[in-house]
C-alpha positions as CSV (number, residue, x, y, z in Angstrom):
1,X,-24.8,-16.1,80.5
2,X,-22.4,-19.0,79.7
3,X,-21.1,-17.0,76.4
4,X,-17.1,-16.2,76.9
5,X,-14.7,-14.3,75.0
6,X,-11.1,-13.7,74.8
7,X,-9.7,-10.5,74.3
8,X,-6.3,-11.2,75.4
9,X,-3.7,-8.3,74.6
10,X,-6.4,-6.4,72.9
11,X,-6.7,-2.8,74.1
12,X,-10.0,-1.2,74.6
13,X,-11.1,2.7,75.2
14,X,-14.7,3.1,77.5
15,X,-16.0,6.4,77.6
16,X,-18.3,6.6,80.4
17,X,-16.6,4.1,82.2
18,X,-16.6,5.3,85.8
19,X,-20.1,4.0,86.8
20,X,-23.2,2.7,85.1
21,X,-23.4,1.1,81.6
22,X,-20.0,1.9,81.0
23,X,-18.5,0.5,84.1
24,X,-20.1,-2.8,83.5
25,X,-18.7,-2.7,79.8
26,X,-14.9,-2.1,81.6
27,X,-15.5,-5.2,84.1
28,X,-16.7,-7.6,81.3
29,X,-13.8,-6.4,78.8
30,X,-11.0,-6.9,81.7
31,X,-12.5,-10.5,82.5
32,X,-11.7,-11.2,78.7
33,X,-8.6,-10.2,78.9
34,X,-8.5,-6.6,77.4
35,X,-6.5,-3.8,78.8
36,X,-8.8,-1.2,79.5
37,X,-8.7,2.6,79.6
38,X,-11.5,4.5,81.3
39,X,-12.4,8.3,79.8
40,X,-14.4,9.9,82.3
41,X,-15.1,13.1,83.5
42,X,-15.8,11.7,86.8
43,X,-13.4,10.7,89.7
44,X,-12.3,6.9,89.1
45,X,-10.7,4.7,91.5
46,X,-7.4,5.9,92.8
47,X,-6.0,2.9,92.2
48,X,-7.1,2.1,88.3
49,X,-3.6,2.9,85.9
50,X,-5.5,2.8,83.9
51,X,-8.2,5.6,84.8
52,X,-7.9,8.7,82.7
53,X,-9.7,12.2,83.5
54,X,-11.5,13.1,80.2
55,X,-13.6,15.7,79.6
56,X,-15.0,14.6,76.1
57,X,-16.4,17.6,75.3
58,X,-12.6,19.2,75.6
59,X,-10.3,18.6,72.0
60,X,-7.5,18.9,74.3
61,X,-8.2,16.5,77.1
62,X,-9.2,14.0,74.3
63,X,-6.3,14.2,72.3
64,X,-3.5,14.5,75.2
65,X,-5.4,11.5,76.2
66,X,-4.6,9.5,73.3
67,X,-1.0,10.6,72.7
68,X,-0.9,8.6,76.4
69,X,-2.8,5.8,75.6
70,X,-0.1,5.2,72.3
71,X,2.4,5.7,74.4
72,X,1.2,3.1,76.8
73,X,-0.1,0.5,75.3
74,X,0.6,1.3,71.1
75,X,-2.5,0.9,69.7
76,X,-6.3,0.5,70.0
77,X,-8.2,-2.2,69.1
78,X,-11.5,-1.4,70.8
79,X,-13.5,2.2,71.4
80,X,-16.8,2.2,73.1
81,X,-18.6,5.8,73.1
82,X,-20.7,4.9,76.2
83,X,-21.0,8.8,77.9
84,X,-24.2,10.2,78.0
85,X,-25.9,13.0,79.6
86,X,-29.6,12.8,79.3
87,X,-30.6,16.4,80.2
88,X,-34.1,17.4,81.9
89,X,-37.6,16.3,80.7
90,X,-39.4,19.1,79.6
91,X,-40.9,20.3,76.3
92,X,-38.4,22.1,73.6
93,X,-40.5,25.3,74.2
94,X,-38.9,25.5,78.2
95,X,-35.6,24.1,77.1
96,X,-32.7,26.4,78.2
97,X,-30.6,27.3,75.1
98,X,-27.2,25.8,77.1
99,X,-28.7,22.9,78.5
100,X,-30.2,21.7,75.5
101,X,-26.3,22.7,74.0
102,X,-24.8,20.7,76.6
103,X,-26.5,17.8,76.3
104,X,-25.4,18.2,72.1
105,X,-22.0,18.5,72.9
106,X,-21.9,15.6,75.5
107,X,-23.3,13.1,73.5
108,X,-23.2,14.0,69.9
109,X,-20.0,16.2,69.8
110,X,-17.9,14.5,72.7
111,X,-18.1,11.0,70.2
112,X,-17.3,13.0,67.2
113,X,-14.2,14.1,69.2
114,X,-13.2,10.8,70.6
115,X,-14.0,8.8,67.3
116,X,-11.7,11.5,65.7
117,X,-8.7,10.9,67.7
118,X,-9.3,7.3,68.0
119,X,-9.5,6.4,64.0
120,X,-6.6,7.1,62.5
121,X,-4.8,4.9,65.3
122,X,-6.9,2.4,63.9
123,X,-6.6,2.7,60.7
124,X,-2.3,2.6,61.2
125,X,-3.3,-0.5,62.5
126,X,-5.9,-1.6,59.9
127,X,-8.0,-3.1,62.2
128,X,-10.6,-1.5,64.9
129,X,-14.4,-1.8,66.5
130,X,-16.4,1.1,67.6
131,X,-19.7,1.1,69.5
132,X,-21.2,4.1,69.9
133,X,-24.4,3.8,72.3
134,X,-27.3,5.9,70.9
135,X,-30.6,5.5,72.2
136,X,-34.2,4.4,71.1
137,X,-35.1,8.2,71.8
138,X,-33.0,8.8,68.3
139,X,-34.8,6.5,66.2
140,X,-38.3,7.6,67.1
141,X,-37.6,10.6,69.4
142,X,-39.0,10.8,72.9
143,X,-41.4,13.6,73.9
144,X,-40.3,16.0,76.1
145,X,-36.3,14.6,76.0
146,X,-36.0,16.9,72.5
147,X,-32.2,17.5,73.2
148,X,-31.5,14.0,73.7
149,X,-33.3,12.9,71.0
150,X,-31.7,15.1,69.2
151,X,-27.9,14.1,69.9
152,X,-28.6,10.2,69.9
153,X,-30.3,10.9,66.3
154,X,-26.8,12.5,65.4
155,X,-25.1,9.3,66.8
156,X,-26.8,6.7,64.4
157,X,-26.3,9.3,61.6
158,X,-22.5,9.4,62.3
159,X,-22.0,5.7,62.7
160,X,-23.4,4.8,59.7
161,X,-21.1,7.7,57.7
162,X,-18.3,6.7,59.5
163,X,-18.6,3.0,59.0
164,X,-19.1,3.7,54.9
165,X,-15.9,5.7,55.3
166,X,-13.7,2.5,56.7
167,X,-16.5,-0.2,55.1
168,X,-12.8,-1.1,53.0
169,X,-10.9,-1.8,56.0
170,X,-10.5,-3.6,58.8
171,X,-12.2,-1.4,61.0
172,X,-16.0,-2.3,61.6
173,X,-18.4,1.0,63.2
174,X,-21.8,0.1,64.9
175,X,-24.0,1.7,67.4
176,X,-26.4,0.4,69.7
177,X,-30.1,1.8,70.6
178,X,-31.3,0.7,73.8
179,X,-34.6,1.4,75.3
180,X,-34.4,2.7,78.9
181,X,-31.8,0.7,80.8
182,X,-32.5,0.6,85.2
183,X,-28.5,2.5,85.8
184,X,-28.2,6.4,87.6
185,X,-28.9,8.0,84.5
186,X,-32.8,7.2,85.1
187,X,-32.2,9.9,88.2
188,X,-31.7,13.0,85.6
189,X,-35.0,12.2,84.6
190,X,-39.0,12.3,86.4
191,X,-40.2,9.1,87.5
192,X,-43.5,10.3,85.6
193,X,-41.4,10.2,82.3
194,X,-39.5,6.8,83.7
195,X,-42.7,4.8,83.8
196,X,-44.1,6.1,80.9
197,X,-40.9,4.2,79.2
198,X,-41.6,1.6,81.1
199,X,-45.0,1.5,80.2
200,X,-44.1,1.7,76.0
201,X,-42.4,-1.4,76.8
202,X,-43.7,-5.1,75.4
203,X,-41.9,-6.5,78.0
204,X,-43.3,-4.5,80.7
205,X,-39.3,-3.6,81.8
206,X,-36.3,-1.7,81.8
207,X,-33.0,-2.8,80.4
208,X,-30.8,-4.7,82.1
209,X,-26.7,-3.2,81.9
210,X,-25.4,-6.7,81.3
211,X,-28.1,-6.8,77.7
212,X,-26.0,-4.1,76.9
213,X,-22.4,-5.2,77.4
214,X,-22.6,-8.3,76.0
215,X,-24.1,-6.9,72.7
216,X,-21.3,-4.5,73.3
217,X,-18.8,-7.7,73.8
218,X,-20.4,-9.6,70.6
219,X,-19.7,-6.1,68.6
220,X,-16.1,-5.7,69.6
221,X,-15.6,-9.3,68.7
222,X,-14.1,-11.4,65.0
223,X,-17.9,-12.7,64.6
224,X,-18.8,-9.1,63.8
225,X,-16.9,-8.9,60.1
226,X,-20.4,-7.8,57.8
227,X,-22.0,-5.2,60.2
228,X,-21.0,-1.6,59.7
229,X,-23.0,1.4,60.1
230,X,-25.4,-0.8,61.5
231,X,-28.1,0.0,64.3
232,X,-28.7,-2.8,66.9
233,X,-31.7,-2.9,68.6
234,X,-32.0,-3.3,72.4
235,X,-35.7,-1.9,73.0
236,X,-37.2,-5.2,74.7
237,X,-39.6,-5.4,71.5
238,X,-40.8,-1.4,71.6
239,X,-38.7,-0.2,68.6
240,X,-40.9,0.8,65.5
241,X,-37.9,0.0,62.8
């Protein structure tokens, strides 16, 4: 795509950001010109300043973590909420009670936690974006992916309270629901349930990672002033509403 932006001096937070989705959203955000920090529970490159071990699902990690990042660099412009955990496919009735927990806390509770640390350093600033990634499985809930459902239904919820709660700043909140999108994440889950997504599709496809980042780039950027609370879209046509 020929569409550029410039994010000079702006300073982003990626959850996620050691591999997949979020990784891609770290590379297209540097080539702008962001300073980019990269939350992950997972080893990062040795060599990446600014690489931070995260546990999102630990208050303490995520806080410490920010207390850095002030330090650092003094403020943050951008948050993405980009870790996910999909869980097993299997039907709520076989769920095991701390799986089905874990996959909550990862992706419903570990944004809660980051957006809650992150915010009020926005709002000192009175001016912010966060993208939260949900999923398509939250807006019409996927069989047999109940827990995941589940937490990505609590995502869309949460963006659209929290972006009523800063709707009078400077500060703009939005999620994004893509369908499934070809990254390692599609490994958690049976091939069986992979083509049936596949199969739902119009297009006949899985998402690509770069449809995501660059609605992810549009989102962080000044063109994005009257969308708050609002739920994008990224289902290659199979989305219901």
């Amino acid at each position: 795509m020929d569409i550029s932006y410039d994010y000079t001096d702006r300073v982003a937070v990626v959850t996620g950001g050691a591999n997949g989705i979020g990784a891609n959203i770290v590379k297209h955000l540097r080539l702008a010109g962001a300073h980019v920090a990269v939350w992950d529970k997972k080893q990062g490159n040795a060599a990446d300043d600014q690489y931070f071990e995260v546990d999102i699902t630990n208050n303490q990690q995520v806080t410490s973590a920010a207390v850095v990042l002030i330090e650092r660099f003094g403020k943050v412009d951008f948050l993405i909420n980009s870790a996910g955990f999909t869980g097993p496919t299997m039907p709520l009735s076989k769920f095991d009670v701390d799986i089905w927990q874990r996959v909550i806390d990862v992706n419903l509770v570990g944004t809660f936690k980051v957006s809650r640390a992150i915010t009020p350093l926005m709002q000192e600033k009175n001016f912010g974006r966060i993208v939260n990634l949900a999923s398509l499985a939250g807006q019409e809930g996927t069989p047999n992916a109940s827990a995941y459902s589940a937490a990505k239904g609590g995502v869309i919820a949460m963006t659209k309270s929290l972006g009523k709660e800063l709707a009078m700043t400077n500060i703009r909140v939005n999620c994004i629901a893509p369908a499934a999108v070809d990254t390692d994440i599609l490994e958690q889950m049976s091939p069986e349930h992979v083509q049936t997504m596949i199969d739902k599709s119009p297009m006949k496809r899985l998402g690509r990672v770069e449809e995501v980042t660059h609605m992810v780039l549009w989102l962080c950027s000044s063109a994005c002033t009257f969308n708050s609370g609002a739920v994008f879209d990224l289902s290659g046509g199979r989305a219901s509403y």
